[in-house]
C-alpha positions in Angstrom: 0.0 0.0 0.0 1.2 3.5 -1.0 0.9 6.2 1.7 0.0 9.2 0.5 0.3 12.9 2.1 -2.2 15.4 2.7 -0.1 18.4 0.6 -3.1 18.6 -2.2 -4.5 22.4 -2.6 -8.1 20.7 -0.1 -10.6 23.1 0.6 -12.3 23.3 3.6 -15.1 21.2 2.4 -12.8 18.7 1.8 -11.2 18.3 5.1 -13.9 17.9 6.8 -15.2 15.6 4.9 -12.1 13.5 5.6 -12.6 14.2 9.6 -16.5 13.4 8.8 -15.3 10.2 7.3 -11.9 8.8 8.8 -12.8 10.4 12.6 -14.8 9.6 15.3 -18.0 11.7 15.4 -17.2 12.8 19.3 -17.6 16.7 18.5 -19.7 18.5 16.8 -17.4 21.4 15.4 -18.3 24.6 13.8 -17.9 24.3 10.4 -14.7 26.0 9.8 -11.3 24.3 9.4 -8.6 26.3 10.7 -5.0 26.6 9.4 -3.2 29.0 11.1 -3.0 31.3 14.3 -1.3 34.4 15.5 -2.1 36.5 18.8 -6.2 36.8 18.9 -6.0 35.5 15.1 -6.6 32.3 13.5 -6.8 31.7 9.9 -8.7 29.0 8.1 -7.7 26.9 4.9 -8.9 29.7 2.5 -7.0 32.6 4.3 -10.1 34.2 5.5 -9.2 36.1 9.1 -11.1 35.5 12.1 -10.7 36.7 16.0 -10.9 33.8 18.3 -13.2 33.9 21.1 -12.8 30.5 22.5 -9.3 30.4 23.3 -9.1 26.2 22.8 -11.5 26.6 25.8 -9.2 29.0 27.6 -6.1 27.1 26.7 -4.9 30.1 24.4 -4.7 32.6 27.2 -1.5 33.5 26.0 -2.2 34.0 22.4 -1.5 31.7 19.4 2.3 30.7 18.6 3.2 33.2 21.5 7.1 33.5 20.0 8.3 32.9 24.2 6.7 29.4 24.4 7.0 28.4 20.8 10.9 29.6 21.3 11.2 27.6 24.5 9.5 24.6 22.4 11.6 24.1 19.6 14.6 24.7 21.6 14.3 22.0 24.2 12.8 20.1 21.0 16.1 19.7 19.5 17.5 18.4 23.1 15.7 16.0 25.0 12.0 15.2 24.6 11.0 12.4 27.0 12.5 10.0 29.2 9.7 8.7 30.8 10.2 8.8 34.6 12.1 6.1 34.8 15.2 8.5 35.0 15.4 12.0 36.2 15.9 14.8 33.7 17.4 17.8 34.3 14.4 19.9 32.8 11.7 19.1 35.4 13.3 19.8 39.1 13.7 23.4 38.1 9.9 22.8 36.8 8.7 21.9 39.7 10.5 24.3 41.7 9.2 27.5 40.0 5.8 25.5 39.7 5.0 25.1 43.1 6.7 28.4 44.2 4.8 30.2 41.6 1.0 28.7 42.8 2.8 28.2 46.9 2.8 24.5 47.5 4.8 21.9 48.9 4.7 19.5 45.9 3.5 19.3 42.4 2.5 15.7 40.4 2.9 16.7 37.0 0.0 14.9 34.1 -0.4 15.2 30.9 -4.5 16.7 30.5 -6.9 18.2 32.6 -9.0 14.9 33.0 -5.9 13.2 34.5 -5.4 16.0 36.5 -8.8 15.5 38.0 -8.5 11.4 38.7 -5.1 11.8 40.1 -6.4 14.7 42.3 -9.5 12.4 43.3 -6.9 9.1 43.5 -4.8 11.4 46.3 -7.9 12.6 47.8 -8.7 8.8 48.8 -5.5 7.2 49.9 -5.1 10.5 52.2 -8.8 10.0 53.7 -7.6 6.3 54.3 -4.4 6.7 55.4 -4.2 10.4 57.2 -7.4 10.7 58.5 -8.1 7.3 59.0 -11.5 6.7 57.2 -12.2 2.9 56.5 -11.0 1.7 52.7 -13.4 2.1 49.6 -15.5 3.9 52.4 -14.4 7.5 51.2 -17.1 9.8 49.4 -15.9 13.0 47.6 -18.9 15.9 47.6 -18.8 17.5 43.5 -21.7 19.9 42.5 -24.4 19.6 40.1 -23.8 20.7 36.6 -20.5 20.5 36.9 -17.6 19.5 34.2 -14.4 18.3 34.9 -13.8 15.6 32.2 -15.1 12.8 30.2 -13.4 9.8 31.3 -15.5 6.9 33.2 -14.7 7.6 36.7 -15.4 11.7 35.9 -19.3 11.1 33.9 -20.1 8.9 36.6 -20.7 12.1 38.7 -22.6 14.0 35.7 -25.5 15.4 35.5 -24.7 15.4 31.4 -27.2 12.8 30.2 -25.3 12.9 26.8 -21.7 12.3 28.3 -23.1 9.4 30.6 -25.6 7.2 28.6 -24.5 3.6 27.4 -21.3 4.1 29.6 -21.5 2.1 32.8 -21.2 0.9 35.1 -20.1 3.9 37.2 -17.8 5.1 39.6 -19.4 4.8 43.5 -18.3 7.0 46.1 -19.3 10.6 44.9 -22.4 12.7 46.6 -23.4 15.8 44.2 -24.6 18.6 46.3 -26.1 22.0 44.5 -23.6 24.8 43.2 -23.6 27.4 44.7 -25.6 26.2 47.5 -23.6 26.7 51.5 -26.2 25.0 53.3 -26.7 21.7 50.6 -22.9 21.7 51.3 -22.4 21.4 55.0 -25.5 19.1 55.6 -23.2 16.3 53.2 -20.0 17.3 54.9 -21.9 16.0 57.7 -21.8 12.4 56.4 -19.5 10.2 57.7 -16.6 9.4 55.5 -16.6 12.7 53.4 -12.5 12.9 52.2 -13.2 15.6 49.8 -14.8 18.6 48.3 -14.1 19.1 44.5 -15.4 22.5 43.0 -15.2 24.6 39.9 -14.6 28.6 41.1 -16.7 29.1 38.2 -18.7 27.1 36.1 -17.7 26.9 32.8 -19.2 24.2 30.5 -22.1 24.7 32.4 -22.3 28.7 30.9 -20.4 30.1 32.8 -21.8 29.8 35.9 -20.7 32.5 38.6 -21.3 31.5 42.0 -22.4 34.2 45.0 -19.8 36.8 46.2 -18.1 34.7 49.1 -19.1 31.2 48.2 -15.8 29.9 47.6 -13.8 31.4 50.7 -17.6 29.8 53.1 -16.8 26.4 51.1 -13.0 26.4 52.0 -13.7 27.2 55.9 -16.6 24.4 55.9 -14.2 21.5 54.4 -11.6 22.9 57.3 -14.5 22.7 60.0 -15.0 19.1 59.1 -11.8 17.9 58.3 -12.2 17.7 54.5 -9.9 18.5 51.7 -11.2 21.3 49.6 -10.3 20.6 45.7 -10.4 23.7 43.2 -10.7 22.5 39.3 -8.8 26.0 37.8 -8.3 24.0 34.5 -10.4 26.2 32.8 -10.3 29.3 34.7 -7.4 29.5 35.7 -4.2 31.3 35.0 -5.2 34.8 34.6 -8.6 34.1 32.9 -10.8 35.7 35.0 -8.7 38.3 36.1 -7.0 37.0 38.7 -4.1 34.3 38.6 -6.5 31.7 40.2 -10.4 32.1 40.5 -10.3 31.2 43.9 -8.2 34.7 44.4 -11.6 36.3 44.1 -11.3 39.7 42.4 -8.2 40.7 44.1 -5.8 43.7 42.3 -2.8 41.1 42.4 0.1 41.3 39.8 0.1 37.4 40.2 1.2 35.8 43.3 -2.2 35.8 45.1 -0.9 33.8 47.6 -0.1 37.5 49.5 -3.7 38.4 49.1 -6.0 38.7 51.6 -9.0 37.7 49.7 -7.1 34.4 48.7 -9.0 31.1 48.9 -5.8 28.8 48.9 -7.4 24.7 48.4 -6.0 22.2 49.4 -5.0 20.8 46.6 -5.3 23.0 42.8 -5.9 20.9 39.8 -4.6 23.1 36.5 -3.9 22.5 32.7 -4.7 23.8 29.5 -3.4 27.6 29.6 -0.2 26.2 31.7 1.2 25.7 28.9 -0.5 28.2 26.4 -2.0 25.5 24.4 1.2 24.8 22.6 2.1 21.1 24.7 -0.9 19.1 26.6 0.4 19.5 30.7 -1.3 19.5 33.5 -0.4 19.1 37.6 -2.2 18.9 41.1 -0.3 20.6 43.8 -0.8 20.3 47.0 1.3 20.4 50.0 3.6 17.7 51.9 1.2 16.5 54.4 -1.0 15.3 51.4 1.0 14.4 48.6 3.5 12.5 50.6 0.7 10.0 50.5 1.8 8.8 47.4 4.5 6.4 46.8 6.3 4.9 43.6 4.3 2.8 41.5 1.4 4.3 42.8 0.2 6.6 40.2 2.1 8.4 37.1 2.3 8.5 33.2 4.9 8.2 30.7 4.9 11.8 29.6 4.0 13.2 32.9 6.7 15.9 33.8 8.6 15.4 30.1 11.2 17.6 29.8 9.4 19.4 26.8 6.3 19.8 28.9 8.4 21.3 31.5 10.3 24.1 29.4 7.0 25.2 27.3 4.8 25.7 30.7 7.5 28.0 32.2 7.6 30.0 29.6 3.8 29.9 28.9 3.5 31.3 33.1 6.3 34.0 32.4 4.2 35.3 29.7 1.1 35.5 31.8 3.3 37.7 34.8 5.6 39.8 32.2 2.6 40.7 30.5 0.4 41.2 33.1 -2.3 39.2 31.5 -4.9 38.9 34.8 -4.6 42.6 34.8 -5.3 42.8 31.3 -8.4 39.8 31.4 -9.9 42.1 34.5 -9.7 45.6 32.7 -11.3 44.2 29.2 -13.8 41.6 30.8 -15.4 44.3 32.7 -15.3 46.8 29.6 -16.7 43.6 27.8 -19.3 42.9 29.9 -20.3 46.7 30.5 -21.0 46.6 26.6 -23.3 43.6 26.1 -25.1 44.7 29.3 -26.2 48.1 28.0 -26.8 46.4 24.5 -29.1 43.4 25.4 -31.4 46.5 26.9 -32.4 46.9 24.0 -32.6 43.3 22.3 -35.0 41.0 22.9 -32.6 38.0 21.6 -29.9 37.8 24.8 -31.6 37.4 28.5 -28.4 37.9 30.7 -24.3 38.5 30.3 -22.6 37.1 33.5 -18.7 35.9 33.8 -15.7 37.3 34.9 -12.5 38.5 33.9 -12.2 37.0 30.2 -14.1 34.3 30.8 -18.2 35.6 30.0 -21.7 34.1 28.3 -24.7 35.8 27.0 -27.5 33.6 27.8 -30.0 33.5 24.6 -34.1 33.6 24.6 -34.8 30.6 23.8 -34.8 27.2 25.1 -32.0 25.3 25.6 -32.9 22.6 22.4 -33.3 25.0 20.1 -30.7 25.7 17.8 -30.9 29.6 17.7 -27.0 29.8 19.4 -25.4 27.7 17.1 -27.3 29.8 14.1 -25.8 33.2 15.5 -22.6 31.5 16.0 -22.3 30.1 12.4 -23.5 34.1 11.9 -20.7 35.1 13.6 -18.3 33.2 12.1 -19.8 34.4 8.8 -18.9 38.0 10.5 -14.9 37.4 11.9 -15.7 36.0 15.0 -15.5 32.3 16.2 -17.1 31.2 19.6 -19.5 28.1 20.5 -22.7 27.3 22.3 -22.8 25.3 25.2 -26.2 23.8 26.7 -28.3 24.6 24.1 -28.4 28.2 24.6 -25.7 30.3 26.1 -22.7 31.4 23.8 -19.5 31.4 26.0 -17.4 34.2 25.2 -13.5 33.6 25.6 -10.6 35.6 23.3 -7.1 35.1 24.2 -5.8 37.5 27.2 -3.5 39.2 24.9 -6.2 41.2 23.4 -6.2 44.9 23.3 -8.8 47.4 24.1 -9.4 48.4 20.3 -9.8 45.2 19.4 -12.2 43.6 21.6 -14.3 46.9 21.1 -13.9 45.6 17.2 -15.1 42.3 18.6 -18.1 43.8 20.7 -18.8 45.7 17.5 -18.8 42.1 15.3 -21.0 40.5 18.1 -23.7 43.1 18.7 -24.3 43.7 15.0 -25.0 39.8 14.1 -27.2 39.6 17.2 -28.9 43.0 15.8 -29.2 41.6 12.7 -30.3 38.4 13.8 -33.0 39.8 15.1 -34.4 41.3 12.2 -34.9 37.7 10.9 
C-alpha cells in the first residue's frame, strides 16, 4: 500500500469531509477548518481572518504561537523530549521548583491533560482520607456539584449530570455525593456524612455557561471543608491562569500582579488541579499541587504517566506562566472583561434576543431567549463566524465568550462591534 500525504490544494469542504469520514464523530465542530494562528487571530484553509473567542476553551490565554513558548518549544525540542520517569531529567526539578513556588505549594505531580489531572487529584484525595485521617478503605465519598464538568473519562461522567456524556457508559464510579452549586447549606449538611475525604469545585462554572457563584461562596466552602476535616479541591483548568482576572479564580477579584498567595482575599485549596493555559496550548500538561502533608501519600508505583513531567512539557509551561506575569495578563483579562461585559449589558437593553451576560475576567456568556434545544445559538454562531468572529454554544443556549488574554482594548471593542451587529441583525430575521 502506498501512503500518501495530505499536501493537495483541499478546501475546507474537503477536510472535513475526511474528519467526517476517517474520525470519530465525538464533536460536533463549527464548520470552519482552521490553518493557522497568531495572537487573537486564526486563519482558516482559505485565508479568510477570524478573532478567536474561544481560546481552545481558555487554553490560548496567551495567544496563538506566542514567540516565548514556541521559542522555548523548539529549543528543548532539538535536546531532549521524554524519558519517561524512569530516569530523572534535568528539565523538570527546576519545573517543579518554579511550579509550586509560583502557585505556593509543597509538591506538584505533574500529568499530561486536565482529566488526568482531575482522577489523580481524586486518587490522592482517597489514599489521604484512608491513610491520614483514618477513614475505612473504599469507604471515602468526595462531595462534587451539580452541573459540573471536569472531564469525560469513566470515573469523571459517573458524577454528571450530562445525560449525553453518561448514557450507554456504565457501570459507574461509586463514592461521589453531588450537592447543589452554589448552595452553602446543601454543602455542610453532606459534609456531615460520615466518611466525606473531599470537596471538588469549579470557582466558576464553565461548560455549564459560565456559571458564577455568590460573592463569598468559595472562601464559606473552603472554611466548611476545614471545619469538618475535609480537603477542599479547586478544578482552575479552565479558569485558571489569569482568565478571570486574577491568577487563580479562587483569588476572588483581588488587584494582584500574580502571586495571590499574599492576598488577603485568597481562597488557597488544598489541593489545585490546572492544565490547558499552563502551557499556552502549545504542549498538553497539567499538575495537582498540594502540600507535603497530602501528597506524601503517594508512593512509587502508585500513580504516574509516561509523559508526565517530560522535559518538553516542563520548558514550554514555564515559559507559557512568564508570559502571563511579564505581561500582566490577569490585569489585562480584568480591565477588558469588565469593559466587555459593560458593553453587552447596556446592549441586550435593547434586544430581545440575549436574557443575561454574567462571567468574569475573560471568561463571559450571554445567555440567549430561547430554550436550551433549540438551535438559535449555534445559528448566531455560524452568523458570527460568517462576520470574523469564532465562539460556540454550550447547553443549548448560552454562547460562552473567551478571546485570548493578549487582546487589546481596540480590538475587543472591534469584537463587541462584530457581536452586537449579528445579534442586531439576527433579530431582524
Amino acid at each position: 500500500m502506498s501512503t500518501t500525504t495530505l499536501k493537495e490544494n483541499l478546501t475546507s469542504a474537503d477536510l472535513i469531509a475526511l474528519e467526517d469520514k476517517h474520525g470519530a464523530h465525538n464533536y460536533h465542530p463549527l464548520p470552519v477548518v482552521l490553518a493557522k494562528g497568531e495572537g487573537v487571530y486564526v486563519w482558516d484553509v482559505e485565508g479568510k481572518k477570524y478573532f478567536d473567542f474561544l481560546s481552545a476553551y481558555s487554553a490560548v490565554n496567551q495567544g496563538h504561537c506566542h514567540p516565548k513558548i514556541i521559542g522555548a518549544l523548539t529549543e528543548q525540542a532539538q535536546t531532549l523530549t521524554l524519558t519517561s520517569r524512569a530516569f530523572y531529567n534535568d528539565a523538570l526539578g527546576p519545573y517543579e521548583r518554579y511550579l509550586t513556588n509560583y502557585f505556593g505549594f509543597d509538591k506538584v505531580l505533574p500529568m499530561n491533560t486536565g482529566a488526568e489531572g482531575v482522577e489523580t487529584a481524586i486518587k490522592i484525595a482517597r489514599k489521604w482520607a484512608y491513610e491520614k485521617k483514618g477513614i475505612a478503605e473504599n469507604k471515602a465519598q468526595i462531595i462534587v456539584a451539580e452541573n459540573n464538568f471536569h472531564g469525560r473519562t469513566t470515573t469523571i461522567i459517573s458524577f454528571s449530570n450530562d445525560e449525553d456524556a453518561r448514557k450507554n457508559f456504565g457501570p459507574y464510579t461509586d463514592g461521589f455525593l453531588k450537592v447543589p452549586y452554589n448552595d452553602l447549606a446543601a454543602l455542610e449538611e453532606a459534609l456531615k456524612k460520615e466518611d466525606i475525604a473531599a470537596f471538588l469545585v469549579e470557582p466558576i462554572q464553565g461548560e455549564a455557561g459560565v456559571f458564577v457563584p455568590d460573592e463569598g461562596f468559595i472562601p464559606k466552602a473552603k472554611a466548611l471543608c476545614e471545619q469538618y476535616g475535609v480537603l477542599f479541591i479547586a478544578d482552575e483548568i479552565q479558569t485558571g491562569i489569569a482568565r478571570t482576572g486574577a491568577l487563580l479564580r479562587v483569588c476572588g477579584d483581588c488587584n494582584c500582579a500574580g502571586h495571590c498567595e499574599q492576598q488577603t482575599t485568597y481562597t488557597k485549596p488544598d489541593m489545585l488541579i490546572l492544565g490547558k493555559a499552563i502551557s499556552g496550548g502549545v504542549y498538553p500538561v497539567s499538575a495537582v499541587l498540594t502540600n507535603n502533608d497530602v501528597m506524601d501519600v503517594i508512593k512509587p508505583g502508585q500513580h504516574g504517566s509516561t509523559f508526565g513531567g517530560n522535559p518538553l512539557a516542563a520548558k514550554v509551561a514555564i515559559a507559557a506562566l512568564e508570559v502571563v506575569k511579564d505581561e500582566n495578563l490577569s490585569q489585562n483579562a480584568r480591565k477588558l472583561g469588565q469593559l466587555f461585559r459593560d458593553r453587552l449589558n447596556k446592549f441586550i437593553q435593547t434586544s430581545s434576543l440575549v436574557n443575561l451576560v454574567r462571567g468574569k475576567g475573560l471568561l463571559n456568556a450571554i445567555v440567549i431567549n430561547d430554550s436550551e434545544d433549540s438551535s438559535t445559538a449555534w445559528d448566531i454562531c455560524v452568523a458570527l463566524k460568517d462576520n470574523g468572529l469564532l465562539a460556540k454554544p454550550t447547553h443549548g443556549n448560552i454562547i460562552r465568550f473567551a478571546p485570548p488574554l493578549v487582546m487589546t482594548e481596540e480590538q475587543l471593542n472591534e469584537c463587541c462591534d462584530i457581536i452586537e451587529k449579528t445579534i442586531a441583525d439576527f433579530e431582524k430575521k
